[in-house]
N, C-alpha and C positions, 0 to 999 in steps of 0.2 A: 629317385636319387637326386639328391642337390649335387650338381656341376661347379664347381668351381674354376674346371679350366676349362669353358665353354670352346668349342670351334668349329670352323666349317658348317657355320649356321648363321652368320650375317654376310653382308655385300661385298665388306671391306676386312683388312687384316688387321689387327689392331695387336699391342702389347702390353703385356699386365704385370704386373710385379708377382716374383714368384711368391707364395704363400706356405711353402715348407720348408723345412732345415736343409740343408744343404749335409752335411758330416751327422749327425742323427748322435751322436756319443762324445760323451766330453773325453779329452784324452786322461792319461792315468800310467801310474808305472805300468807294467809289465805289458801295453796293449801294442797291437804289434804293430804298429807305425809308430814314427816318431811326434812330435809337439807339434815340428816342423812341417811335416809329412799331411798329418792331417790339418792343418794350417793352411797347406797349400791348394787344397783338394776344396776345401771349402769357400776361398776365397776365388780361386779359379776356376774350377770343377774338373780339372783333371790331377794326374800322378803318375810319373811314370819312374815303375821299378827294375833296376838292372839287374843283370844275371842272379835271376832269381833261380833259374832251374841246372842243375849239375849237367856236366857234356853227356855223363849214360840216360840223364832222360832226356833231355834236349833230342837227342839221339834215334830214341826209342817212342818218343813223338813226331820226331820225321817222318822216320820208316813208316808208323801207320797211318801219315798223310798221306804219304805215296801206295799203299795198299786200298786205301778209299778212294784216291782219284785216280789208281788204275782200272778199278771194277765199279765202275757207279751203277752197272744193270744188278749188281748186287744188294743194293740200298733199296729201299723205301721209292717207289719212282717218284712222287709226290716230294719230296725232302730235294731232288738233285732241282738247282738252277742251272740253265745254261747264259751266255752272253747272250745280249740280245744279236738277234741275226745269224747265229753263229750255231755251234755243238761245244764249245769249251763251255769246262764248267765256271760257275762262276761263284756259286755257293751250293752247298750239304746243308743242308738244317737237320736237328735233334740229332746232332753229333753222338751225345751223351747216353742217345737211346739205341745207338746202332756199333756202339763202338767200348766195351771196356776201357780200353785205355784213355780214351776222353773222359769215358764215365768218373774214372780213378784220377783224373783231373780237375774236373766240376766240383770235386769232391776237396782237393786236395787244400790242408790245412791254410797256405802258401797265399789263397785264392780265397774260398770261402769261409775264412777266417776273418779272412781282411774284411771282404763284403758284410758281414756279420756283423764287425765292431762300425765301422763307417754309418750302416742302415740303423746299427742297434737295435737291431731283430732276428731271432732266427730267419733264415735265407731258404729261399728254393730258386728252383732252375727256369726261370720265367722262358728262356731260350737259350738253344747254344746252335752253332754254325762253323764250318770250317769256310773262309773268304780265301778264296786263291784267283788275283790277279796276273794273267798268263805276260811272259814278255810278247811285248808288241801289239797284243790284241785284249789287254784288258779294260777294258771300259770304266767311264769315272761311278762314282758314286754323287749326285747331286745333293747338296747342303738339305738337311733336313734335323728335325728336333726327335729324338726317338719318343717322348717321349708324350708327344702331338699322335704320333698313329698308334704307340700301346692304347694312351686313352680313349681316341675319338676308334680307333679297329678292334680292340682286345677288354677295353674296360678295366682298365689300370686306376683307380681311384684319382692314388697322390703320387706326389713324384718323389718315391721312396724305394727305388733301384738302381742301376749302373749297370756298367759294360767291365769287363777284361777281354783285351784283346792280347793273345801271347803269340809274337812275334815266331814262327817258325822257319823265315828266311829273311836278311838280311833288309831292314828295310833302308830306303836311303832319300835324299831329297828329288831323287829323279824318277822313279819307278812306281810313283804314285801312293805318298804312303797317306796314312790318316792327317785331316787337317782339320785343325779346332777354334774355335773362335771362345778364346779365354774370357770369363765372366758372363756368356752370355748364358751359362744357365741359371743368373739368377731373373733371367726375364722371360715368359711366355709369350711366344710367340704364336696367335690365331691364324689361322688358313681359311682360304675361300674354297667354296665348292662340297656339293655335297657325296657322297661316297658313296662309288658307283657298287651294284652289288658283286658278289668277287674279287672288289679291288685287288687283294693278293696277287691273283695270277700274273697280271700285268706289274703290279708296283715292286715284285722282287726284279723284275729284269729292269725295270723303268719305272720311276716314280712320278705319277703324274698331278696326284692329287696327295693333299698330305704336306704339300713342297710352299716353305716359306715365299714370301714376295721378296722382290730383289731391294726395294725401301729397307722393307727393315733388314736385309742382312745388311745392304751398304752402312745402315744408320751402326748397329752392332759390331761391325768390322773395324769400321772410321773409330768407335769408341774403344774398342778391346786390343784389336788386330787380329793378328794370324797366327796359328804356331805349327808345324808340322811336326813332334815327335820321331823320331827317327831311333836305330838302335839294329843292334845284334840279335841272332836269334836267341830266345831265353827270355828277352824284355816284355816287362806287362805292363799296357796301359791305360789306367784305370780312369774310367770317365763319368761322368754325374748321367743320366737318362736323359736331364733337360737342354744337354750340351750342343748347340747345334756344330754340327760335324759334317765331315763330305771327305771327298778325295778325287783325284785328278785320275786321267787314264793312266796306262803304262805302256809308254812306247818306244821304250827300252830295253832289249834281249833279256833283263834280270827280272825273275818274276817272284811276284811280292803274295805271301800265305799266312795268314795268323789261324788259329781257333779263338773263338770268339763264343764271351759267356755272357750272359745276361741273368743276373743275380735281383731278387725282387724281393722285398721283407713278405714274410708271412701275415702280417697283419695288414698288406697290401693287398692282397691276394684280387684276382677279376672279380668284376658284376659283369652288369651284359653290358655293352658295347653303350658308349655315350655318342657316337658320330657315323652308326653305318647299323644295316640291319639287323646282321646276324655277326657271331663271335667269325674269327679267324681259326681257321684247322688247329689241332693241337699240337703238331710241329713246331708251328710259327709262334704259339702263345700257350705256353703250357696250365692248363685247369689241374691240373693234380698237384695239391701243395703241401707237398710230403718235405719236412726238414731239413735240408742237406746236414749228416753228419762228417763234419772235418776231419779227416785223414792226418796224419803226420806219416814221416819218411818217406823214400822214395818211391818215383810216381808206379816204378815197376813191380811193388811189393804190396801182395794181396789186392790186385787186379779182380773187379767184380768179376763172376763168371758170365 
């Protein structure tokens, strides 16, 4: 396979211009962002959309937050993280595959619509995960390129995917919410170090390898800045794969939850791994690249079984 986004194979870090589209579809009447919308998304690599979801689902995705993170010996054990040091959880992975009502979200028109026209490809579920930040004890997430460990852990070709994160409790500027460093996906950033085997175990609770140099993020912050997105539950905030992203602890009584999807075009689909030996679990990186078909109306109507 020719690499194009080489890493974690030289001494030093280095940065390269990105070599794919950013927004994948030219806009057009009826497509479901606006001129504006996808304009912004492009030039920044993020979007954030308000009260996108009605109060009875907003509602009815609570609730089955709180049924997953009351019974997590109920789950997949392999799927639950805890914080490091600790027993709070800190993420569910393969939401979608353990939960109808997520599944009936992944799905949902709302979501994988939008990912669909942005990628301009049909979409599958590269990953989904429920993130719940506990108050006072939820640990940060340290700055990283998501789209640096799909390729060099999961064998992601191009960078022809995105995240939705949907806000399921209040997030706000103190309780640690997502923080983005605008423009910088349109530049790759390489990593040093070669990948240990397993890395997974350890990089969900702490990321060790895989993790930008502090140069280039200074150099990238000093040129873009900072944004932190903030919002009501219902908010979704849609972000490019190459977007380097992070988040602060919460040590604050308010504790911070989104579901979180990862949308990957079909003609992306994995090969084997370009920076570590073997693929990632299928939780983490899903290989089955089955079409997502978009749903319309509400998320509680015609729930997969």
């Amino acid at each position: 396979m020719h690499d194009i986004y080489p890493t974690r194979s030289a001494p030093e870090p280095s940065m390269q211009d990105r070599q794919d589209p950013v927004a994948w579809s030219r806009w057009h009447e009826g497509a479901p962002l606006s001129r504006e919308q996808v304009d912004h998304f492009d030039q920044h690599g993020y979007l954030v959309l308000e009260d996108v979801f009605a109060a009875d689902e907003l509602a009815a995705m609570q609730a089955e937050t709180g049924r997953l993170m009351a019974d997590p010996a109920a789950l997949q054990d392999e799927t639950v993280i805890t914080e490091p040091g600790s027993r709070e959880v800190r993420s569910i992975f393969a939401i979608h595959r353990q939960s109808a009502m997520m599944a009936r979200l992944a799905a949902d028109q709302r979501l994988a619509g939008v990912a669909a026209f942005l990628l301009g490809d049909d979409v599958y579920v590269h990953q989904s995960r429920l993130n719940y930040k506990p108050g006072f004890k939820g640990k940060e997430f340290y700055w990283h390129s998501d789209f640096e460990t799909w390729h060099a852990e999961d064998g992601m070709p191009r960078m022809r995917a995105l995240s939705m994160s949907v806000l399921l409790a209040e997030n706000t500027p103190d309780n640690g919410p997502l923080m983005l460093i605008p423009g910088s996906h349109k530049r790759f950033v390489t990593c040093v170090g070669e990948t240990p085997d397993d890395h997974y175990r350890q990089s969900l609770k702490k990321q060790e390898y895989g993790v930008p140099d502090e140069m280039s993020l200074a150099t990238l912050a000093h040129e873009h800045g900072i944004v932190a997105p903030v919002g009501q539950p219902g908010t979704v905030i849609i972000f490019d794969c190459n977007m380097m992203h992070g988040s602060n602890g919460n040590i604050t009584p308010f504790p911070r939850s989104n579901a979180f999807l990862v949308f990957n075009a079909v003609s992306n689909r994995l090969e084997r791994p370009f920076a570590a030996a073997k693929p990632r679990p299928a939780f983490i990186a899903a290989r089955e690249f089955t079409p997502v078909t978009p749903q319309s109306g509400p998320l509680q109507d015609r729930i997969p079984a």
